[in-house]
LUMTILO-815295 format. One line per field, with one value per residue (C-alpha): residue number from 1; x, y, z; residue in three letters. Coordinates in nm, 4 decimals, decimal comma, always signed. Example, Ala and Ser with C-alpha at 12.3 -4.5 7.8 and 13.67 -1.06 7.14 Angstrom:
<rs>
i: [1_2]
u: [+1,2300_+1,3670]
v: [-0,4500_-0,1060]
w: [+0,7800_+0,7140]
aa: [ala_ser]
</rs>
This chain:
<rs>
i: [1_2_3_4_5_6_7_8_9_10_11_12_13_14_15_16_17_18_19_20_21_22_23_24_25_26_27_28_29_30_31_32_33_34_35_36_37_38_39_40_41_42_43_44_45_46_47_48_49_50_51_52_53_54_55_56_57_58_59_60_61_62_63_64_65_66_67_68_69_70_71_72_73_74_75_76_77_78_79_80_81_82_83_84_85_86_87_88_89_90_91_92_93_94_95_96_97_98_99_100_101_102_103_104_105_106_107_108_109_110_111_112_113_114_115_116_117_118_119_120_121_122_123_124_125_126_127_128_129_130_131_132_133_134_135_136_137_138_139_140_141_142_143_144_145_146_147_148_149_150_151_152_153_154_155_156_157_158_159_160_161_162_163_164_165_166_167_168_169_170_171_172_173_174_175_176_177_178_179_180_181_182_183_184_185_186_187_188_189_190_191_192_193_194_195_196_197_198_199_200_201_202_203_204_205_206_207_208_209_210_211_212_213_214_215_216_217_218_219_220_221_222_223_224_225_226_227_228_229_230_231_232_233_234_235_236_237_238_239_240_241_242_243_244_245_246_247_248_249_250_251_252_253_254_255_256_257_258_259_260_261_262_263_264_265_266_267_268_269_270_271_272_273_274_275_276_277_278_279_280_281_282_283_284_285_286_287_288_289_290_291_292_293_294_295_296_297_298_299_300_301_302_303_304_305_306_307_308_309_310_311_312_313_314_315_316_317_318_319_320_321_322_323_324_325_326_327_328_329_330_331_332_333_334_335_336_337_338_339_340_341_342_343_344_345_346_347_348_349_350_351_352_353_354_355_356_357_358_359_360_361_362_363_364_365_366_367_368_369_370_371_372_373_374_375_376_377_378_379_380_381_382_383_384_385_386_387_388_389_390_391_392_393_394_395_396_397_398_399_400_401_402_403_404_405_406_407_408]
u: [-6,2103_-5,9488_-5,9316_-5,6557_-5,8178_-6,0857_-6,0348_-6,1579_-5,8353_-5,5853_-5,6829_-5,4837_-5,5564_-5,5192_-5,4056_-5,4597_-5,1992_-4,9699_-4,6336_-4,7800_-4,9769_-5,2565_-5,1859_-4,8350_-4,9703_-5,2212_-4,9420_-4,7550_-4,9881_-5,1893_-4,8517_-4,7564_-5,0791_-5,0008_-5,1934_-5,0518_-5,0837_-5,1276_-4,9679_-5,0985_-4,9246_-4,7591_-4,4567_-4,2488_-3,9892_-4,2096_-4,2816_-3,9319_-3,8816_-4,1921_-4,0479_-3,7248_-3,9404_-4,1253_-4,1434_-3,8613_-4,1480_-4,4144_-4,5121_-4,3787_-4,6243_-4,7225_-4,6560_-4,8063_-4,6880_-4,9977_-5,1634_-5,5367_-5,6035_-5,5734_-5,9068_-5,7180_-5,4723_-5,7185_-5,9278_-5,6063_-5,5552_-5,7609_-5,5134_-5,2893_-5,4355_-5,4405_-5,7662_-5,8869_-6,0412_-6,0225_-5,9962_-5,8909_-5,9398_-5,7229_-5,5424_-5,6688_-5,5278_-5,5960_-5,5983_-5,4790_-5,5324_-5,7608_-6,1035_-6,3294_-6,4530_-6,2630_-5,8655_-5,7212_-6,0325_-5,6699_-5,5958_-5,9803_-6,0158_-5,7389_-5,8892_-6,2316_-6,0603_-5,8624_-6,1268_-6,4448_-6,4108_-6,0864_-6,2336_-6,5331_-6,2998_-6,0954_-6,3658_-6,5198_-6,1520_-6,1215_-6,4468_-6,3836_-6,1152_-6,3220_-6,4065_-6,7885_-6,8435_-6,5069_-6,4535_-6,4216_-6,3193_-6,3217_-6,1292_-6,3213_-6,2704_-6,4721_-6,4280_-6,7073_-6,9697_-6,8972_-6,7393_-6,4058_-6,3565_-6,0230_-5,9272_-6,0594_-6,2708_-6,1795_-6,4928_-6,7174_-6,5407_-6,5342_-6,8932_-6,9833_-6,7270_-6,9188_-7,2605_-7,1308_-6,9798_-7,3428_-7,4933_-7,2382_-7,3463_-7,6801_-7,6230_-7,3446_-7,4773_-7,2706_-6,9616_-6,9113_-6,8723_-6,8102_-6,6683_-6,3317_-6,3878_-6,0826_-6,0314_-5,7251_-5,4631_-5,0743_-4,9639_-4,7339_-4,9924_-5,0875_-4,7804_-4,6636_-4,9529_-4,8185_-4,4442_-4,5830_-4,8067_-5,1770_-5,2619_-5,2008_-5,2422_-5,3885_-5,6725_-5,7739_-5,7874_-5,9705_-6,2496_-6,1677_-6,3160_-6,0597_-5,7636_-5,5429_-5,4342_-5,4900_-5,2021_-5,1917_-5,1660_-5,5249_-5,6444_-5,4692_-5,6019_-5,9577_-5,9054_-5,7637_-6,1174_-6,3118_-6,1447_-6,1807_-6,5287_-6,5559_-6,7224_-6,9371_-7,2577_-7,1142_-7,1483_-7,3039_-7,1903_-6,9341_-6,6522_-6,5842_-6,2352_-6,2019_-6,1605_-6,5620_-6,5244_-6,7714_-7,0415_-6,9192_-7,1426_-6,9817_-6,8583_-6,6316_-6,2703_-6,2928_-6,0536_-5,7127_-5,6737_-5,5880_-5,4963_-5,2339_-5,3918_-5,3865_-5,1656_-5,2929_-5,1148_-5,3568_-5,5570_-5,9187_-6,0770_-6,4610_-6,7007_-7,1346_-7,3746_-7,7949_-7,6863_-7,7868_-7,4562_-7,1045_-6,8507_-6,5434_-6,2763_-5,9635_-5,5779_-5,2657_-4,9522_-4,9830_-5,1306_-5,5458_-5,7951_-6,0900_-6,4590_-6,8022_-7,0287_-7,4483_-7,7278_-8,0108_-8,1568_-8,2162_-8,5733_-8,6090_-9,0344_-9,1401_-9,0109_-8,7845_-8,4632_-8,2868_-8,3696_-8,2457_-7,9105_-7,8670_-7,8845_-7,6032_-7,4096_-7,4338_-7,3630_-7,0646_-6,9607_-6,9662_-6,6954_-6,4532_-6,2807_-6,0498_-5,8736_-6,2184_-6,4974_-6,9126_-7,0077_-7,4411_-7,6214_-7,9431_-8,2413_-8,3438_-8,5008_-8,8848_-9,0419_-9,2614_-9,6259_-9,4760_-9,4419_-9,6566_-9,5567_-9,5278_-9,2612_-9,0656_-8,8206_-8,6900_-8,4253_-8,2982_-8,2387_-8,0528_-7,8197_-7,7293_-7,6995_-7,4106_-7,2574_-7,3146_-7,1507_-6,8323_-6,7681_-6,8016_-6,5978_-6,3143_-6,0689_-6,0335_-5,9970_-6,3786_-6,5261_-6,8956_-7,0439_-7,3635_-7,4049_-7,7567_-7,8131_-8,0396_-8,3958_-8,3026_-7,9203_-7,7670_-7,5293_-7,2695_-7,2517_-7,1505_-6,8620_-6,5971_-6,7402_-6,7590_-6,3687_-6,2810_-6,5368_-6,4718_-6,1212_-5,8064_-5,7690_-6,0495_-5,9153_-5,9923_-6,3660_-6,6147_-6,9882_-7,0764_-7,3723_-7,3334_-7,6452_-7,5748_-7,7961_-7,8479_-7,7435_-8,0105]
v: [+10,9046_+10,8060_+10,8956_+11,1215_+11,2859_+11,3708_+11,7560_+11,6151_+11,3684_+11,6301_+11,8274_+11,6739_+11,4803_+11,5883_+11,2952_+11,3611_+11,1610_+11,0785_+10,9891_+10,6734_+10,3523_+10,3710_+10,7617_+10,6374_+10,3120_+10,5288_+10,8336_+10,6023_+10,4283_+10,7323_+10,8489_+10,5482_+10,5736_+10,9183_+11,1078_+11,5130_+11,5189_+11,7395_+11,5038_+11,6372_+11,5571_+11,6747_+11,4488_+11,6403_+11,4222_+11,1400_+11,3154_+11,3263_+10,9816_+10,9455_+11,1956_+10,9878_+10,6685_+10,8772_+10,7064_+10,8238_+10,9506_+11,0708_+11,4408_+11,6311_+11,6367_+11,9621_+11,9134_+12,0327_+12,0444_+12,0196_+11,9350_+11,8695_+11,9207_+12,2533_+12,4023_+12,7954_+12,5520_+12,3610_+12,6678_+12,7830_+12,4329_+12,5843_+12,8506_+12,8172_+12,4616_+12,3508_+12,2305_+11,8957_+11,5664_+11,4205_+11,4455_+11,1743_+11,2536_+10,9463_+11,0592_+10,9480_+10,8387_+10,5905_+10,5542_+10,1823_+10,0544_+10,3545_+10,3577_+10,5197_+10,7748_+10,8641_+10,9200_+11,1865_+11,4270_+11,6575_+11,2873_+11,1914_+11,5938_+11,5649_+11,2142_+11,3897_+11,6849_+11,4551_+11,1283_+11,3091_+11,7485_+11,7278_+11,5690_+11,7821_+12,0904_+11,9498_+11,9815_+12,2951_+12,4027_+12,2646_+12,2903_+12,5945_+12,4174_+12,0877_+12,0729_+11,9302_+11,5785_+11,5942_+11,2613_+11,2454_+10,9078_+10,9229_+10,6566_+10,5139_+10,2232_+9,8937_+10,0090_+10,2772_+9,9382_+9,7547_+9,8515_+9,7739_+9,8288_+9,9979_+10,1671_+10,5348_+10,7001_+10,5099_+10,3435_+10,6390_+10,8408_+10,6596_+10,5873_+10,9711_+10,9826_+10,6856_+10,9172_+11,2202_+11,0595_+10,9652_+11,2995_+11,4503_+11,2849_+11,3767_+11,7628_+11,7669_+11,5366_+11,7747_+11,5505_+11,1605_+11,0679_+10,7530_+10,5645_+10,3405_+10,0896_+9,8964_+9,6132_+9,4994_+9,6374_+9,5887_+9,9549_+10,0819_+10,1540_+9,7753_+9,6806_+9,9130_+9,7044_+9,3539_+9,4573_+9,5760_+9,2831_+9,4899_+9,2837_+8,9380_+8,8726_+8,4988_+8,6272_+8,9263_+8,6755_+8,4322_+8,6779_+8,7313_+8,4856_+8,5304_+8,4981_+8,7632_+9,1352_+9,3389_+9,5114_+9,8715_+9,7755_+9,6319_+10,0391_+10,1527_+9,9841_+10,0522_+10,3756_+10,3861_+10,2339_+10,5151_+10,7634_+10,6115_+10,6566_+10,2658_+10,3667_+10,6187_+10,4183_+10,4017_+10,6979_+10,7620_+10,3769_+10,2565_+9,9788_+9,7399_+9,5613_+9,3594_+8,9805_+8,9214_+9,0043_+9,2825_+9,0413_+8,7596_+8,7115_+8,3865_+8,3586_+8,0435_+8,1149_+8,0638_+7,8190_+7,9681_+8,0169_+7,7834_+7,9451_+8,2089_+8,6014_+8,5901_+8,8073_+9,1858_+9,1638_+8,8397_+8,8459_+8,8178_+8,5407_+8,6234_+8,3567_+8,4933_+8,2980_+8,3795_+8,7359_+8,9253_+9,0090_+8,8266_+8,9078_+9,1139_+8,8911_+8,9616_+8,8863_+8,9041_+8,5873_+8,6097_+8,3432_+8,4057_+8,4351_+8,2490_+8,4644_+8,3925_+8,6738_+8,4896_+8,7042_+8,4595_+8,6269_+8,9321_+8,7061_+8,5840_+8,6024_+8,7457_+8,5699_+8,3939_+8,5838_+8,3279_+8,0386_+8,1945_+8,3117_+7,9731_+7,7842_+8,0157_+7,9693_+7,5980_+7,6129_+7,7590_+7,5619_+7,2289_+7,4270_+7,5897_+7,4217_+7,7336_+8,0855_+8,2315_+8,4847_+8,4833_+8,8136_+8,8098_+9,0272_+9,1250_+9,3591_+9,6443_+9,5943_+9,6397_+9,9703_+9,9800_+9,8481_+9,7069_+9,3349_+9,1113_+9,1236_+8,7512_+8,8200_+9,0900_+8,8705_+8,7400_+9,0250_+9,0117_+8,7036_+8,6782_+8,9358_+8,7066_+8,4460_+8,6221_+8,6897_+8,3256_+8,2122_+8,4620_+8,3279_+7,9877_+7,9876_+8,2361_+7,9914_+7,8745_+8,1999_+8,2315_+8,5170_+8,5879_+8,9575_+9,0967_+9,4426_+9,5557_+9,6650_+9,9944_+10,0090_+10,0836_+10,0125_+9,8301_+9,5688_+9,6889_+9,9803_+9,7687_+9,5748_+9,8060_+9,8202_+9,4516_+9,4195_+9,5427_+9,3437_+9,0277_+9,0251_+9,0219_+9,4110_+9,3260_+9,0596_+9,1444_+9,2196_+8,9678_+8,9265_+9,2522_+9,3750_+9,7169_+9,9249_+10,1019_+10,4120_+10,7143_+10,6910_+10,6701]
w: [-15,0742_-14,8316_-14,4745_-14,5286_-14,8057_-14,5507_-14,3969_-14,0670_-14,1184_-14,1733_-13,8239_-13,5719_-13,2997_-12,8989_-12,6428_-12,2880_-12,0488_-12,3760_-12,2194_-12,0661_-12,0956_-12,3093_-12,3909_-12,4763_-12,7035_-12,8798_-12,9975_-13,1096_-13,3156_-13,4466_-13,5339_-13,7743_-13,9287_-14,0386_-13,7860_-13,6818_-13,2705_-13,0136_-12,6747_-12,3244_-11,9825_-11,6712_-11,7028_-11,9180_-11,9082_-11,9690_-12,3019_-12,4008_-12,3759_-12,5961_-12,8727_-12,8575_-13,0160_-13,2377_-13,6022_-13,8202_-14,1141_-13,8523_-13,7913_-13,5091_-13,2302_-13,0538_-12,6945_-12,3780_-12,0018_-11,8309_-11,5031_-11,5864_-11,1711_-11,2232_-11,3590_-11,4838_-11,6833_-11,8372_-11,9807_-12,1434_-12,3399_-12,6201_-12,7194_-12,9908_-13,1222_-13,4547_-13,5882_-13,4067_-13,5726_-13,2596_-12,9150_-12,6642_-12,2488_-12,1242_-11,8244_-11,4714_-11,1840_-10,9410_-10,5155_-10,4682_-10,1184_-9,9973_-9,8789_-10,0423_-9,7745_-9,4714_-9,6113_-9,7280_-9,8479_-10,0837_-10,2321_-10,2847_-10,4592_-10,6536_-10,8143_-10,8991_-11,0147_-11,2373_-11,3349_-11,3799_-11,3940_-11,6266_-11,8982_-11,9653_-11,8995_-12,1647_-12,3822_-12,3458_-12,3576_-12,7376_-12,7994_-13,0402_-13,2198_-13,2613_-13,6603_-13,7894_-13,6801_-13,4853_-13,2409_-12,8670_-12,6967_-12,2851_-12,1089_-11,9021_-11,6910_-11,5785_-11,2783_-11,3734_-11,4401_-11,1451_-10,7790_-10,6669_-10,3357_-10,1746_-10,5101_-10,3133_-10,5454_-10,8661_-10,9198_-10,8674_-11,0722_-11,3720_-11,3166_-11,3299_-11,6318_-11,8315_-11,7419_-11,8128_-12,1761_-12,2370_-12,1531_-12,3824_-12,7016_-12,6180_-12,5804_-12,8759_-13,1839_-13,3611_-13,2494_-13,2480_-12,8647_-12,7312_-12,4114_-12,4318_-12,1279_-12,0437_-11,7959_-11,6755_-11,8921_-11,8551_-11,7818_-11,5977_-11,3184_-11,3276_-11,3035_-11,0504_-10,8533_-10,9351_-10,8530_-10,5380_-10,4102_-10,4176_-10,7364_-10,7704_-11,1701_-11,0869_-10,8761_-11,1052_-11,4039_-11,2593_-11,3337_-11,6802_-11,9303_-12,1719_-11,9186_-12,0358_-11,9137_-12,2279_-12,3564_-12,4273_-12,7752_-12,7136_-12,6089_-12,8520_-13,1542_-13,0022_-12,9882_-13,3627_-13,4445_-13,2610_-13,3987_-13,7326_-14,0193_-13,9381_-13,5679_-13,6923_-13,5566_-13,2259_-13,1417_-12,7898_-12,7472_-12,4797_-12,6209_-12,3370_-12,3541_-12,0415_-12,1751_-12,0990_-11,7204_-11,6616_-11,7772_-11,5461_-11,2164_-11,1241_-10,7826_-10,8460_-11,0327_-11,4321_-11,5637_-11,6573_-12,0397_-12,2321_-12,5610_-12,6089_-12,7677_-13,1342_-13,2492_-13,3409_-13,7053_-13,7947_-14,0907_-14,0133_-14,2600_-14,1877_-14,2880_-14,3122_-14,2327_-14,3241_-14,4451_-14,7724_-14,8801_-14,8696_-14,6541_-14,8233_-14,9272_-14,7365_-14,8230_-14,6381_-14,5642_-14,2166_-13,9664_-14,0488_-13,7519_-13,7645_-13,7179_-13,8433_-13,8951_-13,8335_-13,9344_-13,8942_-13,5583_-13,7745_-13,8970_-13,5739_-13,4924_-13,2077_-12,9099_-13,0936_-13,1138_-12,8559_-12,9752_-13,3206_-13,1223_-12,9408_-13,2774_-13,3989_-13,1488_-13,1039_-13,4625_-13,3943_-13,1606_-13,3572_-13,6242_-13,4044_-13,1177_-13,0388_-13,1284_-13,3168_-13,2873_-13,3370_-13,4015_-13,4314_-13,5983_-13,4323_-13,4405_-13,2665_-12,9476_-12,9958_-12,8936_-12,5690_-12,6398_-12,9732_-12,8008_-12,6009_-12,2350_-12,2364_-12,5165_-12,3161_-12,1839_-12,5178_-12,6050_-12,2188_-12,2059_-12,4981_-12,3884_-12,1172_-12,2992_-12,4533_-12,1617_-12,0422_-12,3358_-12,3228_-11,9969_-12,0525_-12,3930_-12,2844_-12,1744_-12,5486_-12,6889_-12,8566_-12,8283_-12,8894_-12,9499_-13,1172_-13,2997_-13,3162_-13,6662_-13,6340_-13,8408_-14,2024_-14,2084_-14,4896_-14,3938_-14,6422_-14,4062_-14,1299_-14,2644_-14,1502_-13,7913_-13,8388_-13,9551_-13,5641_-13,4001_-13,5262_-13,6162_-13,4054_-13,3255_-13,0647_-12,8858_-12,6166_-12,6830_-12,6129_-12,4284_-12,5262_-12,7701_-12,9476_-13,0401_-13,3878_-13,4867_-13,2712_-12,9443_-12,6195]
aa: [unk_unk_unk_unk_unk_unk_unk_unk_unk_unk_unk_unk_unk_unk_unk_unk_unk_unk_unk_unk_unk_unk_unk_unk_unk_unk_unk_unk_unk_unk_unk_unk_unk_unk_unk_unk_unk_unk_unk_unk_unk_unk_unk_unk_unk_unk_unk_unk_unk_unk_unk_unk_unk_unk_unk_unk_unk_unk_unk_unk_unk_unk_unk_unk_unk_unk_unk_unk_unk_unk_unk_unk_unk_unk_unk_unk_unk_unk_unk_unk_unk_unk_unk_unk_unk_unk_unk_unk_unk_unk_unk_unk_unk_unk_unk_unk_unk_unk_unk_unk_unk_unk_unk_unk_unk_unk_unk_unk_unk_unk_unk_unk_unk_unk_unk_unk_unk_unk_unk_unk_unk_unk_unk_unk_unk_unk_unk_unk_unk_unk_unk_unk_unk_unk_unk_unk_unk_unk_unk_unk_unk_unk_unk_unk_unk_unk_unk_unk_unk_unk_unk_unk_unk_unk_unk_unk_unk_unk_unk_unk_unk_unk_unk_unk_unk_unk_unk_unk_unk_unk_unk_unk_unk_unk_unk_unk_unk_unk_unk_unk_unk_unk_unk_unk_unk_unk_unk_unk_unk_unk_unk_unk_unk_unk_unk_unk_unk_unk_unk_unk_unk_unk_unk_unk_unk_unk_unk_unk_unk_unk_unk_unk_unk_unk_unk_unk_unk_unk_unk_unk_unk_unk_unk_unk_unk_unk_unk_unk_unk_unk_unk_unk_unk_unk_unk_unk_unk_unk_unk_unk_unk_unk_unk_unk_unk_unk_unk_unk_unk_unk_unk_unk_unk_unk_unk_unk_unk_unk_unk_unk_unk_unk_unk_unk_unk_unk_unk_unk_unk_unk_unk_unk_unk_unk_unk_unk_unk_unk_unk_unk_unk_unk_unk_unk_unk_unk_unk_unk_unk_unk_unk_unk_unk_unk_unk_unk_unk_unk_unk_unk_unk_unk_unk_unk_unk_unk_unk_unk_unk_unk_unk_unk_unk_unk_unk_unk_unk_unk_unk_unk_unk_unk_unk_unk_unk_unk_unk_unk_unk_unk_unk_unk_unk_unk_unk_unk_unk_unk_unk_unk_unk_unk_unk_unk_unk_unk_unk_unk_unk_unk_unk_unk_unk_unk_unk_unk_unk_unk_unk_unk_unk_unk_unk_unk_unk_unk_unk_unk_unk_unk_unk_unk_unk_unk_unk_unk_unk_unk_unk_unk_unk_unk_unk_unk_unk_unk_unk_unk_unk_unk_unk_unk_unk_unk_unk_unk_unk_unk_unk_unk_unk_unk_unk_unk_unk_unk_unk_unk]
</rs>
């Protein structure tokens, strides 16, 4: 069965701040994949300009005029929806140059109202028009992980907003929720900063490993993936796209990079290494992208899952100079009282040994991430979440480890 033979595929899809950015990115791209749309903003000229790009063989999207401040607008969302497969809360707004207490308390409102209450009123808005195992993606920010000073209330909000995410796949396993977390992304909001002097692109990359702003293009194919059956053990799972830096603790400037982004229409030629099963074979005439999927931590001994992961990744190493991606496979984390003490250190520090290892390779374009294959899974099962991880749609993704399996 297809994914457009699917019912849940057919429902459409809403998109919260859709005229711009991201929002903007995603439509479109949803839209060439054959997606019906439901596009949600206040800039209703904004949306026209959208509509004029639309693909020629797309569906008409349903529009909506809508400020998501306003709580009595928001409860009305609901009416006169189609069925939803999916539901996107994107739109936010951010308070450049402010400080975080002390300014304008209507400004600082507005941003809550906006950040962190819109989105869950979105929700209970839709809520009846969600179908079985419907998706909802929140945009976050890494701004939510880590605080950035003079940005208002940016940084608090999207840290509620990451929480609240959580707390909603945990009251609602009826749904697949998860967390989009971008870095620095090239939107018009970004750039609006750069034309204006309040970000200077050299000092915010010198704290990305990789060395790039992501593109919207970047969001937008990451939130193709969540949306899609391929992310279905993510759910209750955050995907971090920020080129590596909310994993960098470094206080000297990385390196600037040294290799160009591949390009998003690569073919991903996956190589396995100590797994049970062979990597699907893949096809395609365009430029390939290098990625090795290793397995061998998964019979790491107790204690001995870095050592297992450093061997991997010096492994690695030795075969790929630049442009290419490690993606490790590695157990669950053992249950409390299930370990020695003296052992409890072992999964830790090989999380940070990832990290370590994003930053330090991220000039070149390699990219390291783990996905934590939950008690009982087949690996078959993983492939397609695989595909996005280690191939060239995730670009932008590296340092992080994903938990598969129910959500915490």
């Amino acid at each position: 069965m297809s994914d457009m033979d699917d019912g849940r595929f057919r429902a459409a899809v809403l998109i919260t701040g859709a005229a711009s950015g991201i929002g903007r990115a995603a439509a479109l791209q949803l839209a060439r994949a054959g997606r019906a749309l439901v596009l949600v903003d206040r800039d209703e000229g904004a949306l026209q300009r959208l509509l004029a790009e639309w693909p020629a063989l797309a569906s008409v999207p349903q529009c909506r005029v809508l400020d998501l401040g306003d709580a009595g607008a928001v409860a009305g969302l609901g009416e006169g929806l189609p069925a939803l497969a999916g539901l996107v809360n994107n739109a936010g707004m951010s308070a450049g140059g402010q400080e975080a207490v002390g300014g304008d308390e209507e400004a600082a409102q507005r941003l809550l109202d906006l950040n962190l209450a819109a989105p869950a009123r979105v929700v209970q808005a839709c809520a009846a028009r969600l179908v079985p195992g419907a998706c909802i993606v929140n945009v976050a920010s890494g701004a939510g992980l880590r605080a950035i000073p003079w940005r208002g209330l940016y940084s608090p909000s999207k840290a509620g907003l990451i929480a609240q995410t959580r707390a909603l796949a945990r009251a609602h396993p009826e749904w697949r929720v998860s967390l989009l977390v971008p870095g620095f992304v090239r939107t018009e909001l970004v750039q609006g900063l750069i034309d204006s002097g309040r970000l200077i692109p050299s000092q915010a990359l010198a704290k990305v490993p990789l060395g790039h702003l992501a593109e919207p293009e970047d969001m937008a194919e990451a939130l193709c993936f969540l949306l899609s059956p391929a992310a279905q053990a993510l759910s209750g799972q955050a995907l971090v796209l920020d080129g590596g830096s909310s994993g960098y603790g470094g206080s000297q400037a990385l390196p600037p990079a040294r290799q160009p982004l591949p390009g998003l229409a690569w073919t991903l030629k996956l190589h396995g290494h100590a797994l049970e099963t062979t990597p699907p074979a893949r096809t395609g005439d365009s430029t390939q992208y290098p990625a090795v999927c290793d397995g061998r931590a998964l019979q790491a001994r107790p204690g001995g899952l870095l050592a297992a992961v450093r061997e991997a990744a010096a492994d690695f190493r030795r075969q790929h100079r630049a442009t290419a991606s490690l993606t490790l496979l590695l157990p669950p984390d053992p249950g409390e009282g299930d370990t020695d003490w003296t052992l409890a250190g072992d999964a830790a520090a090989t999380r940070m040994l990832i990290a370590t290892l994003a930053a330090e390779w991220g000039a070149d374009g390699l990219r390291i991430n783990a996905v934590q294959r939950a008690p009982g899974t087949a690996l078959a099962e993983l492939w397609p979440l695989l595909d996005y991880v280690a191939g060239p749609r995730a670009r932008c993704l590296t340092g992080q480890v994903l938990s598969t399996g129910p959500h915490s």
